[in-house]
Biopython code that builds the backbone (N, CA, C, O; Angstrom):
import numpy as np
from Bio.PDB.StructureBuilder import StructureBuilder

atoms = [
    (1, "UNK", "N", (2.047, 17.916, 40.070)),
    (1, "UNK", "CA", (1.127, 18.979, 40.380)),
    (1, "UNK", "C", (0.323, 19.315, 39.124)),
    (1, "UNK", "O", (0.992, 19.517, 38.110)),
    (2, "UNK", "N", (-1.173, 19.419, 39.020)),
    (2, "UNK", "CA", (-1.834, 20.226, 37.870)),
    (2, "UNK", "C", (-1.958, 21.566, 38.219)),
    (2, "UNK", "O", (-2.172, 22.094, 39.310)),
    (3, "UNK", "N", (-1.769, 22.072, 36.998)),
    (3, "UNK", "CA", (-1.994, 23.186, 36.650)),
    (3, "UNK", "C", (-2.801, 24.026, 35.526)),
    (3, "UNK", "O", (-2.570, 24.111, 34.320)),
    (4, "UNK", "N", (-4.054, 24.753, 36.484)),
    (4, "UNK", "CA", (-5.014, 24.696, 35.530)),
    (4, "UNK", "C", (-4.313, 25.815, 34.264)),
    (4, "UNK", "O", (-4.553, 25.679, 33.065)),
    (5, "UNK", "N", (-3.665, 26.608, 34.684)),
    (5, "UNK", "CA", (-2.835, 27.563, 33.898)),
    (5, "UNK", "C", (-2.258, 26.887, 32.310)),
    (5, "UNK", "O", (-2.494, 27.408, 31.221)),
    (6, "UNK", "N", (-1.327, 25.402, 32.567)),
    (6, "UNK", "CA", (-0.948, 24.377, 31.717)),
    (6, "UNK", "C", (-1.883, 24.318, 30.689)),
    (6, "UNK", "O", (-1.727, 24.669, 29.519)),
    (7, "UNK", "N", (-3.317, 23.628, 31.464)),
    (7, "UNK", "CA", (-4.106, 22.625, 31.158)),
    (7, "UNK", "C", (-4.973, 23.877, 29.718)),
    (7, "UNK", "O", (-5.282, 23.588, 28.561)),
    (8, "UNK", "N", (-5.116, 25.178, 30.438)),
    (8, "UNK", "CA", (-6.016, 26.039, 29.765)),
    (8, "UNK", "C", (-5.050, 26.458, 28.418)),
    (8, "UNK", "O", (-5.538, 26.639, 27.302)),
    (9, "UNK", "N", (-3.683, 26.573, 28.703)),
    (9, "UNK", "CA", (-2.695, 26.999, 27.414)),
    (9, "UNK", "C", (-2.590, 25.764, 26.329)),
    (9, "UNK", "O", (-2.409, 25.784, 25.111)),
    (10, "UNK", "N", (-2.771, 24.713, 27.233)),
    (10, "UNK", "CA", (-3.058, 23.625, 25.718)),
    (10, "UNK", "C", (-4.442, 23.692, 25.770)),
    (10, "UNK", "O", (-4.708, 23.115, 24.716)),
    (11, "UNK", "N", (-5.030, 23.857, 26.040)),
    (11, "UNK", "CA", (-6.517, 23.873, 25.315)),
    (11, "UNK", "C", (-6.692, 25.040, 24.106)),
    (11, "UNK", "O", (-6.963, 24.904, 22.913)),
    (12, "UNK", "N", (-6.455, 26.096, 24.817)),
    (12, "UNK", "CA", (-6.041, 27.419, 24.171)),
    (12, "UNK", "C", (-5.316, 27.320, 22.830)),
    (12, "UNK", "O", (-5.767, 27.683, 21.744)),
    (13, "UNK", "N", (-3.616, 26.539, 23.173)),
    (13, "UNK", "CA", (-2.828, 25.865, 21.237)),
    (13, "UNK", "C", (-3.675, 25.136, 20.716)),
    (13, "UNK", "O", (-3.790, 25.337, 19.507)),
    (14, "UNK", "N", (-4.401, 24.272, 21.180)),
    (14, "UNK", "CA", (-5.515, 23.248, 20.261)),
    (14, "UNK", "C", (-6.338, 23.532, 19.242)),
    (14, "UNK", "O", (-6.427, 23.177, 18.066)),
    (15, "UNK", "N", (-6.993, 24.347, 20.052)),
    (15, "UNK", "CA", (-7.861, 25.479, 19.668)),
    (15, "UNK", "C", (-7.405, 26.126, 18.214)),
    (15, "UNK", "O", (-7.997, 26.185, 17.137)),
    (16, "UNK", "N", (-6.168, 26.563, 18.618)),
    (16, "UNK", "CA", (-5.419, 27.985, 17.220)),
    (16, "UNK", "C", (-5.289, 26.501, 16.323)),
    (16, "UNK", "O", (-6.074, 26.445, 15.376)),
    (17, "UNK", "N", (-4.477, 25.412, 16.494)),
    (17, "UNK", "CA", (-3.205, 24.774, 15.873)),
    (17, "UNK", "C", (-4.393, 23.941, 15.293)),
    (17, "UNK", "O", (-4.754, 24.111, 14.128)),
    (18, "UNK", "N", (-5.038, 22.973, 16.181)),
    (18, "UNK", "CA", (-6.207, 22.229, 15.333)),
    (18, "UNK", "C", (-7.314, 22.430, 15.660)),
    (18, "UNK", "O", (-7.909, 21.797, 16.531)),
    (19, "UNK", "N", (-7.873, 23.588, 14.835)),
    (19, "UNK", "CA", (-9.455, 23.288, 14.816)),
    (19, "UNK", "C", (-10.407, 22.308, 14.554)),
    (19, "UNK", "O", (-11.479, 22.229, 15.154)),
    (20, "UNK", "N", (-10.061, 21.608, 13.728)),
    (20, "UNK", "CA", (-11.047, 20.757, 13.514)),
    (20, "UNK", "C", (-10.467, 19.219, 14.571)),
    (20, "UNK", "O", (-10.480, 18.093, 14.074)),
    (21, "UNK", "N", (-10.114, 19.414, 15.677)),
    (21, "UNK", "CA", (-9.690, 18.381, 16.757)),
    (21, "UNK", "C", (-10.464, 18.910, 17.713)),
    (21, "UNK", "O", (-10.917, 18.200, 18.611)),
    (22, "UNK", "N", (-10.776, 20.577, 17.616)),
    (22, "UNK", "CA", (-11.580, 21.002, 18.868)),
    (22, "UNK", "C", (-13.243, 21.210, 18.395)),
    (22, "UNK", "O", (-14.190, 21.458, 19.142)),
    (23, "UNK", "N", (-13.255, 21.049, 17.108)),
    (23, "UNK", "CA", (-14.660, 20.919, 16.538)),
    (23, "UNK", "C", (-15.477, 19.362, 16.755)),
    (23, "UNK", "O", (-16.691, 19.163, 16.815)),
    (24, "UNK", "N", (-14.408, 18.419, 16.842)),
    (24, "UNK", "CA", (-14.769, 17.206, 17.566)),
    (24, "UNK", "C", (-15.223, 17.236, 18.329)),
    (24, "UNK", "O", (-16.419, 16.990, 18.486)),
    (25, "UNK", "N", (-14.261, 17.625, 19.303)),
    (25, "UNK", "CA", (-14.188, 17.382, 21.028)),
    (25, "UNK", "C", (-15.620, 18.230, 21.443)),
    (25, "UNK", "O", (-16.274, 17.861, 22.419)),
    (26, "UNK", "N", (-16.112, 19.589, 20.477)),
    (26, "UNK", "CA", (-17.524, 19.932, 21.023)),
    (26, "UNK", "C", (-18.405, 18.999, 19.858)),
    (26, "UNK", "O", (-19.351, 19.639, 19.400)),
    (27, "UNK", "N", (-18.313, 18.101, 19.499)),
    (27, "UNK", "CA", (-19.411, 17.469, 18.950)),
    (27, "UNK", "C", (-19.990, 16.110, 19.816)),
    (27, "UNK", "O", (-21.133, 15.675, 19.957)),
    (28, "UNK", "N", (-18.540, 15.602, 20.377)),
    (28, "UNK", "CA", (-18.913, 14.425, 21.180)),
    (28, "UNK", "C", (-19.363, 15.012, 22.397)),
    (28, "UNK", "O", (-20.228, 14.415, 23.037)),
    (29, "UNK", "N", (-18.900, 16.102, 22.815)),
    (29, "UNK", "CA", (-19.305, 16.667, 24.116)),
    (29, "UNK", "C", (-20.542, 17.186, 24.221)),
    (29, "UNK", "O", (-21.017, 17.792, 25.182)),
    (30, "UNK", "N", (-21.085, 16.899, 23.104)),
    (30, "UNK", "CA", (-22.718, 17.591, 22.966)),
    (30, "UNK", "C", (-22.608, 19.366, 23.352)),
    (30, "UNK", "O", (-23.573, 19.997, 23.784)),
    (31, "UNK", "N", (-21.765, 19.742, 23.193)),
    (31, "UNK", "CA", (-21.435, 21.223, 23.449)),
    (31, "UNK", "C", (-21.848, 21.159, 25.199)),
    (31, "UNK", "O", (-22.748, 21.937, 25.514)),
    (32, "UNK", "N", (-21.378, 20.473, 26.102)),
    (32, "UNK", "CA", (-21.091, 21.066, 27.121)),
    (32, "UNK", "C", (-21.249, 19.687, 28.167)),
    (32, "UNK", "O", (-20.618, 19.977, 29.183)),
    (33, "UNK", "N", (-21.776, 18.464, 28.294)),
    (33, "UNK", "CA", (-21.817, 17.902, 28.912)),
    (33, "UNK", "C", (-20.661, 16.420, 28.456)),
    (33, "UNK", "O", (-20.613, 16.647, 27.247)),
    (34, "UNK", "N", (-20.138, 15.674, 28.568)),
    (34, "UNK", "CA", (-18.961, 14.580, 27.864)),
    (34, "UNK", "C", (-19.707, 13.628, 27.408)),
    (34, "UNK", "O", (-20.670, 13.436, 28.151)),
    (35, "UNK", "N", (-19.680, 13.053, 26.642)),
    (35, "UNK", "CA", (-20.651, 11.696, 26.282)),
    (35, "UNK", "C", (-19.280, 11.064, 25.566)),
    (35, "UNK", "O", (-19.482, 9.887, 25.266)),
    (36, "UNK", "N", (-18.509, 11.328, 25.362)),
    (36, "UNK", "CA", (-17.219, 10.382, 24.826)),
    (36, "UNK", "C", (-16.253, 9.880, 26.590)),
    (36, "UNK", "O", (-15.670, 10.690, 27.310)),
    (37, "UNK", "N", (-16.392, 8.201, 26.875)),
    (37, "UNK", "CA", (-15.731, 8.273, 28.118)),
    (37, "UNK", "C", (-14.395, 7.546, 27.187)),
    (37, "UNK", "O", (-14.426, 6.981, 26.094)),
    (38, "UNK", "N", (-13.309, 7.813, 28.070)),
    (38, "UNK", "CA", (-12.247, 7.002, 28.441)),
    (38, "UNK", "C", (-11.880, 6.314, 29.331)),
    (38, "UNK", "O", (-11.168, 6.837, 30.188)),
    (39, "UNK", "N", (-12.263, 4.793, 29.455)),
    (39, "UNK", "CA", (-11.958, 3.830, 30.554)),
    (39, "UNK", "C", (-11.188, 2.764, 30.411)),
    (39, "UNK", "O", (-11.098, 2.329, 29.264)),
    (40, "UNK", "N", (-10.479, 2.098, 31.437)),
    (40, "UNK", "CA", (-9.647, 1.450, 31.515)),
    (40, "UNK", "C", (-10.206, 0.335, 32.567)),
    (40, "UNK", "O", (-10.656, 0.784, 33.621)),
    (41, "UNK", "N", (-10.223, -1.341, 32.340)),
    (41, "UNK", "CA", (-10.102, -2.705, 32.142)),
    (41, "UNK", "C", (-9.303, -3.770, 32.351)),
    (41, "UNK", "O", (-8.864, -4.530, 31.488)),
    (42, "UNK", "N", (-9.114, -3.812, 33.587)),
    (42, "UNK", "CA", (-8.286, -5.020, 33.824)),
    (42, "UNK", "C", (-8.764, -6.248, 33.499)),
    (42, "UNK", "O", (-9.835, -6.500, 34.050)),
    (43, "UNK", "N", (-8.300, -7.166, 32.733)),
    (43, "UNK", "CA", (-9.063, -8.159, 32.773)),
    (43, "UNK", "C", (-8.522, -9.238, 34.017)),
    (43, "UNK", "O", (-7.371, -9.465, 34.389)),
    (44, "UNK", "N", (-9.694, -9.744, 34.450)),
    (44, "UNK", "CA", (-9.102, -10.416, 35.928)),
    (44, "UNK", "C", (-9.368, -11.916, 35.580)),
    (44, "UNK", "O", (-10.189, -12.286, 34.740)),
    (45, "UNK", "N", (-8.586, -12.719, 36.318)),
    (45, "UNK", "CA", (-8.582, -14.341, 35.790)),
    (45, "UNK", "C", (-9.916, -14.450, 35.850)),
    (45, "UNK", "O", (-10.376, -13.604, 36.617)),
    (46, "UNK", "N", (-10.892, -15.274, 35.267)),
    (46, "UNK", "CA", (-11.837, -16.015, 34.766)),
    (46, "UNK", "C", (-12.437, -15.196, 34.159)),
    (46, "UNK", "O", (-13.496, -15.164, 34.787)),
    (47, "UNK", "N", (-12.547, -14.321, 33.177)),
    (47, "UNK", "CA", (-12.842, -12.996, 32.831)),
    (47, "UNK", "C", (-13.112, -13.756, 31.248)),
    (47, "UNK", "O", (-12.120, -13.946, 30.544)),
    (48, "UNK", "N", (-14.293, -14.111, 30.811)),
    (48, "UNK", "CA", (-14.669, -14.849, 29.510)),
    (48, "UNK", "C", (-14.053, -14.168, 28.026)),
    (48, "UNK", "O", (-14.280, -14.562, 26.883)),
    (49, "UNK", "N", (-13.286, -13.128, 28.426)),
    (49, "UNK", "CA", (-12.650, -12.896, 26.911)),
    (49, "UNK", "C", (-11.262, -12.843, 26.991)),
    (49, "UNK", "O", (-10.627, -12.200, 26.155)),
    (50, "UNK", "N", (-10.656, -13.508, 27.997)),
    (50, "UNK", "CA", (-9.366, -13.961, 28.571)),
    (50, "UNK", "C", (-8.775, -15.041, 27.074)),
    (50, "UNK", "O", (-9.648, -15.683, 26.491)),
    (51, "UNK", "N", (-8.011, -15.095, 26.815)),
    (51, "UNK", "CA", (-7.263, -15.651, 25.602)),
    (51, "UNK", "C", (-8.136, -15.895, 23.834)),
    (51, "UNK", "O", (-7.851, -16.625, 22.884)),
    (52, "UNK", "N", (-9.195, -14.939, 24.049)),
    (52, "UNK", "CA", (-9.554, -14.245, 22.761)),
    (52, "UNK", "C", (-9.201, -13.196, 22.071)),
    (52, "UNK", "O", (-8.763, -12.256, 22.735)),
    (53, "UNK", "N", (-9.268, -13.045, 20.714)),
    (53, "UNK", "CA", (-8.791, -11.618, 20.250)),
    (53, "UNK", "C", (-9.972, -10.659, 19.889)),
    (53, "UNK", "O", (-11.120, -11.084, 19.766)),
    (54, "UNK", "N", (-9.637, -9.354, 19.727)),
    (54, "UNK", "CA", (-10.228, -8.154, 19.485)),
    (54, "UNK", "C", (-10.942, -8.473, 18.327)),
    (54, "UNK", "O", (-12.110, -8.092, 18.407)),
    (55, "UNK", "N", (-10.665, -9.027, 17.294)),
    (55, "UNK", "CA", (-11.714, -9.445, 16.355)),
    (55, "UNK", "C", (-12.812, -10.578, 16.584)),
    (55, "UNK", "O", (-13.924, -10.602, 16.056)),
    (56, "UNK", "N", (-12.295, -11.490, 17.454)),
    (56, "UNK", "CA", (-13.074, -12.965, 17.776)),
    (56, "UNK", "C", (-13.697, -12.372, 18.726)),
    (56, "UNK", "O", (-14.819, -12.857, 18.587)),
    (57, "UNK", "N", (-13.768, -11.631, 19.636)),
    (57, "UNK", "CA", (-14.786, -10.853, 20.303)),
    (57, "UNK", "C", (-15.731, -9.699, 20.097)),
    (57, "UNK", "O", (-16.603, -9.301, 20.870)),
    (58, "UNK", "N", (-15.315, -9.118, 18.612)),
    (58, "UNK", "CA", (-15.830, -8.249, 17.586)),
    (58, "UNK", "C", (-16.458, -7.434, 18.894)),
    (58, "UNK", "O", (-17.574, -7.484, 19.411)),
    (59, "UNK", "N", (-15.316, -6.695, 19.194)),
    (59, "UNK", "CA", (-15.731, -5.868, 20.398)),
    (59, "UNK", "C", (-16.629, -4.342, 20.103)),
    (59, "UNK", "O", (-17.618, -3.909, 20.694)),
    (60, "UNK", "N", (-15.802, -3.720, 18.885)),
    (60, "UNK", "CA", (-16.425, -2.310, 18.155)),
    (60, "UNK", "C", (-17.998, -3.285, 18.056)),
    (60, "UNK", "O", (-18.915, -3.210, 18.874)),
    (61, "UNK", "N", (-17.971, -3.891, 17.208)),
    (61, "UNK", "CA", (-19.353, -4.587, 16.024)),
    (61, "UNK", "C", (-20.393, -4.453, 17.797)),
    (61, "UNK", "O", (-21.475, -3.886, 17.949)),
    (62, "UNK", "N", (-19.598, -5.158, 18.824)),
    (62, "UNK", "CA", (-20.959, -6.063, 19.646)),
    (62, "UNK", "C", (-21.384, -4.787, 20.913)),
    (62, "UNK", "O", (-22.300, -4.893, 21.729)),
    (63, "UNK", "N", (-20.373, -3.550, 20.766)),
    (63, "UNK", "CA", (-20.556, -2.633, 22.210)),
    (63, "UNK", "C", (-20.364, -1.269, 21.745)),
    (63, "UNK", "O", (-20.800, -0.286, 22.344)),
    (64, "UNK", "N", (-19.705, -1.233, 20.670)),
    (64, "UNK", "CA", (-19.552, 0.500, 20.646)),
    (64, "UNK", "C", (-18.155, 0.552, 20.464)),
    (64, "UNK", "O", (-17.573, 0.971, 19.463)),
    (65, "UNK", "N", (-17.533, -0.011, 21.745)),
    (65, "UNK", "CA", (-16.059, 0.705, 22.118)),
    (65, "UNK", "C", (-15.165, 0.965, 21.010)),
    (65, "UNK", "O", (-15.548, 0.682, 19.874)),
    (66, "UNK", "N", (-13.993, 1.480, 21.206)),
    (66, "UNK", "CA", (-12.598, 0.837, 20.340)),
    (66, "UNK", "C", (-11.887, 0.906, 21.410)),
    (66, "UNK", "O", (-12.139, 1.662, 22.348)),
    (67, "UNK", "N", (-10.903, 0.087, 21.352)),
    (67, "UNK", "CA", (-10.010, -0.255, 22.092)),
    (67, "UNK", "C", (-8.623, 0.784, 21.762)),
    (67, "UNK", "O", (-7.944, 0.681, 20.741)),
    (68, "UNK", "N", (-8.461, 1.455, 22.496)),
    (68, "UNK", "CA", (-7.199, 2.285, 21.892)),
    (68, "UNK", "C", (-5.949, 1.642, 22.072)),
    (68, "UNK", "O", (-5.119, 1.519, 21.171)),
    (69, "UNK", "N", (-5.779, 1.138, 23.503)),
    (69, "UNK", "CA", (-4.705, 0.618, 23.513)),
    (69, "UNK", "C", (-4.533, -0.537, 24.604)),
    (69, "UNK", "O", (-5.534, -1.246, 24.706)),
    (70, "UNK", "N", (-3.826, -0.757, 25.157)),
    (70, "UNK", "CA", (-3.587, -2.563, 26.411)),
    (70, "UNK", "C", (-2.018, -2.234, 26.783)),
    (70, "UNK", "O", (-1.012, -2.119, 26.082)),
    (71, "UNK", "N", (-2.191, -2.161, 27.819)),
    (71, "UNK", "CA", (-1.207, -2.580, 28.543)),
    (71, "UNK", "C", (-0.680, -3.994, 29.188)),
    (71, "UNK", "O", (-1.352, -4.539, 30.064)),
    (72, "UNK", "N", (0.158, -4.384, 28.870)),
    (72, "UNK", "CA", (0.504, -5.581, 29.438)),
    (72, "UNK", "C", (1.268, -5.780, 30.576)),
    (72, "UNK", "O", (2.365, -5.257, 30.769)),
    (73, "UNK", "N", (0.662, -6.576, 31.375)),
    (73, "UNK", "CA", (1.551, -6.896, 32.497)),
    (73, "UNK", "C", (2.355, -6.372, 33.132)),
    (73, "UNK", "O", (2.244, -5.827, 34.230)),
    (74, "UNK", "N", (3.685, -6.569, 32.138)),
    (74, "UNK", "CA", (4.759, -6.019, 32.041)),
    (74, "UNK", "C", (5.025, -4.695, 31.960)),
    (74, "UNK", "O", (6.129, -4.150, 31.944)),
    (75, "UNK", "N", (4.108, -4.282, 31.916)),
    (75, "UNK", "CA", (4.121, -2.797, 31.450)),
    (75, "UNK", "C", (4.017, -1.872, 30.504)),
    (75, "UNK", "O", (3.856, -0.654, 30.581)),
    (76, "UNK", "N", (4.173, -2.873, 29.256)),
    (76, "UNK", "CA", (4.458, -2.330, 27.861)),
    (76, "UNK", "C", (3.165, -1.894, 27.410)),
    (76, "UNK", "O", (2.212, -2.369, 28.027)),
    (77, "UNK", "N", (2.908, -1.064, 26.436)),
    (77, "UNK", "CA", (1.997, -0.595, 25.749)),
    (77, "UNK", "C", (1.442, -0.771, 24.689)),
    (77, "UNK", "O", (1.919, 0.127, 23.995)),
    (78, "UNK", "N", (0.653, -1.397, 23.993)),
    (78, "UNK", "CA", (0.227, -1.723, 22.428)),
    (78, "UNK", "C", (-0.457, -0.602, 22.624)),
    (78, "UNK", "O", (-1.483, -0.517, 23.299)),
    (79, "UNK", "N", (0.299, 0.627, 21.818)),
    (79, "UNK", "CA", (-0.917, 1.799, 21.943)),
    (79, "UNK", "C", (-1.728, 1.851, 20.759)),
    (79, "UNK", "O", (-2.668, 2.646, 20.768)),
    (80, "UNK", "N", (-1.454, 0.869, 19.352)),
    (80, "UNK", "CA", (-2.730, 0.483, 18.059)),
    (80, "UNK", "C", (-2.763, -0.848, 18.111)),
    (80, "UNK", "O", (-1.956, -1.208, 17.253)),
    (81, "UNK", "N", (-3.268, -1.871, 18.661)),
    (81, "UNK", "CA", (-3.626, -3.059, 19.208)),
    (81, "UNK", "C", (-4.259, -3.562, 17.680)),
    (81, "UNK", "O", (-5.169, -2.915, 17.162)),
    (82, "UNK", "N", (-3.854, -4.417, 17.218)),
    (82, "UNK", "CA", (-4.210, -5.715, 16.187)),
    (82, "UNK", "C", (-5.070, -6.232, 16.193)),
    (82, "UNK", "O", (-5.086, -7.080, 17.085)),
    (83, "UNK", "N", (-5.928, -6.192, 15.606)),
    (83, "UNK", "CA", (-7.731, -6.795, 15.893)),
    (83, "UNK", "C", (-7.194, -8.741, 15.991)),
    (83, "UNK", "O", (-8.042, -9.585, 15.700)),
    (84, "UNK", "N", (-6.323, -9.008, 16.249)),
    (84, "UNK", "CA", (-5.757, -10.239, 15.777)),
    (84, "UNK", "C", (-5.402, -10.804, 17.210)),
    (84, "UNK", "O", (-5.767, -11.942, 17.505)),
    (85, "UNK", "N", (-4.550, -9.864, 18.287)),
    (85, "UNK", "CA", (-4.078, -9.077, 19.572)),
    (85, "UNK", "C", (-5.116, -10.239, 20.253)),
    (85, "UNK", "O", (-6.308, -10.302, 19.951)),
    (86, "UNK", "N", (-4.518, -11.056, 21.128)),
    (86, "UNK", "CA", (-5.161, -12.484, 21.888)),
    (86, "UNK", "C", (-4.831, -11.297, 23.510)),
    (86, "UNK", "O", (-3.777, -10.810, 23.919)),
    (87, "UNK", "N", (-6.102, -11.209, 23.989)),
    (87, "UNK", "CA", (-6.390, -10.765, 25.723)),
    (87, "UNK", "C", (-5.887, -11.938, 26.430)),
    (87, "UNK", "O", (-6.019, -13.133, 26.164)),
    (88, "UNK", "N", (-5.287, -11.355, 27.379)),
    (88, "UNK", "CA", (-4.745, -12.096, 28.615)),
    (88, "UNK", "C", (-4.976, -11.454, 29.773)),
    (88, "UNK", "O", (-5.215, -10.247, 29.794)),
    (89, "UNK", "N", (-4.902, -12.595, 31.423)),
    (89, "UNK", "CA", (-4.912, -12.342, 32.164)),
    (89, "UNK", "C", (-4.233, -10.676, 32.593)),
    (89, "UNK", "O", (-3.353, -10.265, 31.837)),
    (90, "UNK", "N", (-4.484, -10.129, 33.309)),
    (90, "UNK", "CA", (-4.016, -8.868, 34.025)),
    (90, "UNK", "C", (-4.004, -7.829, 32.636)),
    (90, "UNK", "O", (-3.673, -6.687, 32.954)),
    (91, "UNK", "N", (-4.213, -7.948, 31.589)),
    (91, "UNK", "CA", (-4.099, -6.884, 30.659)),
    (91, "UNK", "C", (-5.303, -5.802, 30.761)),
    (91, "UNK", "O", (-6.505, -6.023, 30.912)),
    (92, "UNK", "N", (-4.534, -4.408, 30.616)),
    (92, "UNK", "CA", (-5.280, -3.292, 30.899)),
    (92, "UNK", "C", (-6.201, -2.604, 29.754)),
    (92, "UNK", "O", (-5.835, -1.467, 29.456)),
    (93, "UNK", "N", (-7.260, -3.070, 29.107)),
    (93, "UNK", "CA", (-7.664, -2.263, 28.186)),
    (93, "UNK", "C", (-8.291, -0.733, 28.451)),
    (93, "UNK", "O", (-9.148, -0.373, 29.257)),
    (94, "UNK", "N", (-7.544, 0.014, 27.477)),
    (94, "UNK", "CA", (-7.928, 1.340, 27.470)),
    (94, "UNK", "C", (-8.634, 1.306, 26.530)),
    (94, "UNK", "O", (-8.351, 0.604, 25.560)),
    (95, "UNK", "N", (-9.806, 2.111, 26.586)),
    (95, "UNK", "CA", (-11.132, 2.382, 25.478)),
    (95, "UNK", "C", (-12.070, 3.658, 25.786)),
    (95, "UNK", "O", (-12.353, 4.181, 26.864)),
    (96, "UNK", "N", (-12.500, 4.016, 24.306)),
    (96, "UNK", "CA", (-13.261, 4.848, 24.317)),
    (96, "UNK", "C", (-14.601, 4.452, 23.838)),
    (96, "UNK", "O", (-14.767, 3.544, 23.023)),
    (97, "UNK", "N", (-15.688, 5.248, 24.433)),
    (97, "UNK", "CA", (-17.263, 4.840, 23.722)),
    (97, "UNK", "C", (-17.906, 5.819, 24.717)),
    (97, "UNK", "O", (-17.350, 6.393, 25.654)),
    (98, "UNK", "N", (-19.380, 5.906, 24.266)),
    (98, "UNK", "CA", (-20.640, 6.475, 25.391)),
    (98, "UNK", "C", (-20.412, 5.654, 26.577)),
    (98, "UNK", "O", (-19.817, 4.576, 26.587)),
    (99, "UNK", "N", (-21.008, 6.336, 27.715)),
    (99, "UNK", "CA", (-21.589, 5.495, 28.690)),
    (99, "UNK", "C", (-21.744, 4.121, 28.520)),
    (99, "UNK", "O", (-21.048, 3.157, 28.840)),
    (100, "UNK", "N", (-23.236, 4.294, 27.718)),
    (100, "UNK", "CA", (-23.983, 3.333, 27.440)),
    (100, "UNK", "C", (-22.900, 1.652, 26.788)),
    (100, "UNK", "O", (-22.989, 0.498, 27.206)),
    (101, "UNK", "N", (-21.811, 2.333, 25.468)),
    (101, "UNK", "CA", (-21.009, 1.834, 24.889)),
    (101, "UNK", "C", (-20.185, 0.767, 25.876)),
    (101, "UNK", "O", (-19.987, -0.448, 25.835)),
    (102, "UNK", "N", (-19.755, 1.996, 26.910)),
    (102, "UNK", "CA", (-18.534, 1.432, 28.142)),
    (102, "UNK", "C", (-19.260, 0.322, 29.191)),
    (102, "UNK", "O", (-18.709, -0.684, 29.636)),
    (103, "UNK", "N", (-20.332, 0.669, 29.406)),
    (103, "UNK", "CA", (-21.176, -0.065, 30.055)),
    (103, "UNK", "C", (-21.223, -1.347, 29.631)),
    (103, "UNK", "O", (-20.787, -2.231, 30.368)),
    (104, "UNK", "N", (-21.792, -1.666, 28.294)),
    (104, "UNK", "CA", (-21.498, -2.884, 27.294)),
    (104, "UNK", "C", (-20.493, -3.496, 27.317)),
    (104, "UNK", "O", (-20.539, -4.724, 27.397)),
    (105, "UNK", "N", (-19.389, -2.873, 27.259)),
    (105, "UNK", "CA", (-17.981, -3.375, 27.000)),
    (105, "UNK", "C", (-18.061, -3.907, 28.497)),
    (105, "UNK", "O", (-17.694, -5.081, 28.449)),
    (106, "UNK", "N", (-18.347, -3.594, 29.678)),
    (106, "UNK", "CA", (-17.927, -3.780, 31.174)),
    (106, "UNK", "C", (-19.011, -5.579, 31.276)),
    (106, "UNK", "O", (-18.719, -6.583, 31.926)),
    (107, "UNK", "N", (-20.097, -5.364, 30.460)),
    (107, "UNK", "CA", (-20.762, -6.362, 30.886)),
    (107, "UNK", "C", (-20.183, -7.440, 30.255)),
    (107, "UNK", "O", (-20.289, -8.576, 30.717)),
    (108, "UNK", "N", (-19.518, -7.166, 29.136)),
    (108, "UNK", "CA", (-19.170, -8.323, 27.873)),
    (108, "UNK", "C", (-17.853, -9.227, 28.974)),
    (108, "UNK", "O", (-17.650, -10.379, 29.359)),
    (109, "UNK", "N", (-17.220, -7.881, 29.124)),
    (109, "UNK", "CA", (-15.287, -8.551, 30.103)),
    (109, "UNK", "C", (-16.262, -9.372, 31.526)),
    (109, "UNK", "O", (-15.732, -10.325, 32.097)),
    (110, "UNK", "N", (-17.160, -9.060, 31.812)),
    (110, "UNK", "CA", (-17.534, -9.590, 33.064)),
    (110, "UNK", "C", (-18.630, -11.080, 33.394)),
    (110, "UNK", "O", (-18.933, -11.962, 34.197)),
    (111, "UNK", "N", (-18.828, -10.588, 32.299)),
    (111, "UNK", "CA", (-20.733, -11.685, 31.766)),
    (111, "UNK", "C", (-19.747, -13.249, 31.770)),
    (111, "UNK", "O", (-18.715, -13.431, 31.124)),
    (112, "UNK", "N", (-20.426, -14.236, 32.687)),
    (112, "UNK", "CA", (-20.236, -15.316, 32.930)),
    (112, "UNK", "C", (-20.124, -16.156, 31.892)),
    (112, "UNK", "O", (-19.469, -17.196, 31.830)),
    (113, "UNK", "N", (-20.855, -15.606, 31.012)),
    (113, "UNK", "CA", (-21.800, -16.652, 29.570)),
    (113, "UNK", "C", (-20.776, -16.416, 28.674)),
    (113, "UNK", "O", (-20.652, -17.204, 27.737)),
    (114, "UNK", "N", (-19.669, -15.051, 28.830)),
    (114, "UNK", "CA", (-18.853, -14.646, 27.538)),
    (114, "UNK", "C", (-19.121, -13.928, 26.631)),
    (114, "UNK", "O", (-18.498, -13.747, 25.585)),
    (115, "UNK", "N", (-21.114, -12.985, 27.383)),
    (115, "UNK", "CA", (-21.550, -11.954, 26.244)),
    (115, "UNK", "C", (-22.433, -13.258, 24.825)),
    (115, "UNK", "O", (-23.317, -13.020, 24.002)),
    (116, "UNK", "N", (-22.066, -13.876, 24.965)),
    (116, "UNK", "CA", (-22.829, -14.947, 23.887)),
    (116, "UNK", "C", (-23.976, -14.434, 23.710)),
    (116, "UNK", "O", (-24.789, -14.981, 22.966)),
]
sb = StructureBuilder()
sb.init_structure("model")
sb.init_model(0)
sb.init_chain("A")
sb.init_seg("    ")
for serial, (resi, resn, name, xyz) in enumerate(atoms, 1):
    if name == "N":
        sb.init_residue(resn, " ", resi, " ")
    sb.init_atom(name, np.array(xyz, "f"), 0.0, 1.0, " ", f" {name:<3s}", serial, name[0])
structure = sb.get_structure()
C-alpha cells in the first residue's frame, strides 16, 4: 500500500537531514516540472549492445545516461556496474538522464546498425 503520509515524512527528513540532496532534486527538477528520468531496459535478444561493455559502448560519452545499475537474469543486482560489465541477453538496465538523454539511450539498445 502507498502512503502519501510515508512518502511526505521522508520527503519532509530529507529535507531537515540533507539539504543539499534536496537542493539537487529542485535543480534537476527545474523547480517544479522532472527533467531527471529513471528508466529501466531490458535488453532483448538481437539487441546490438548485447555482449558489449559499458565502456565499449561509451554509453555516458554517446547519450547522456549513467547506468546506475543491471539486473541480471537471475535476479541479482550490480547496483555500481563496471564500465568493463559485458551486457547480456535479458539484462535490466536501470538509468538515469533527460528525456532527450533516455530517448538516446532507447535508440542506441534498439538501432539495428548498433548506434554506429
Amino acid at each position: 500500500m502507498v502512503s502519501p503520509y510515508a512518502i511526505g515524512g521522508r520527503e519532509m527528513a530529507t529535507l531537515m537531514m540533507k539539504p543539499m540532496v534536496s537542493d539537487y532534486l529542485e535543480v534537476v527538477t527545474g523547480g517544479g516540472e522532472l527533467e531527471l528520468r529513471i528508466e529501466q531496459f531490458r535488453l532483448a535478444a538481437g539487441s546490438p549492445v548485447i555482449g558489449k561493455s559499458i565502456e565499449e559502448l561509451q554509453i555516458r560519452q554517446r547519450t547522456g545516461t549513467s547506468v546506475l545499475a543491471i539486473r541480471k537474469p537471475g535476479g541479482t543486482f550490480d547496483t555500481n556496474p563496471d564500465p568493463g560489465t559485458l551486457l547480456e541477453e535479458n539484462d535490466v538496465l536501470i538509468t538515469a538522464g533527460t528525456p532527450e538523454e533516455i530517448s538516446s539511450l532507447e535508440s542506441m539498445i534498439n538501432d539495428a546498425a548498433g548506434g554506429s
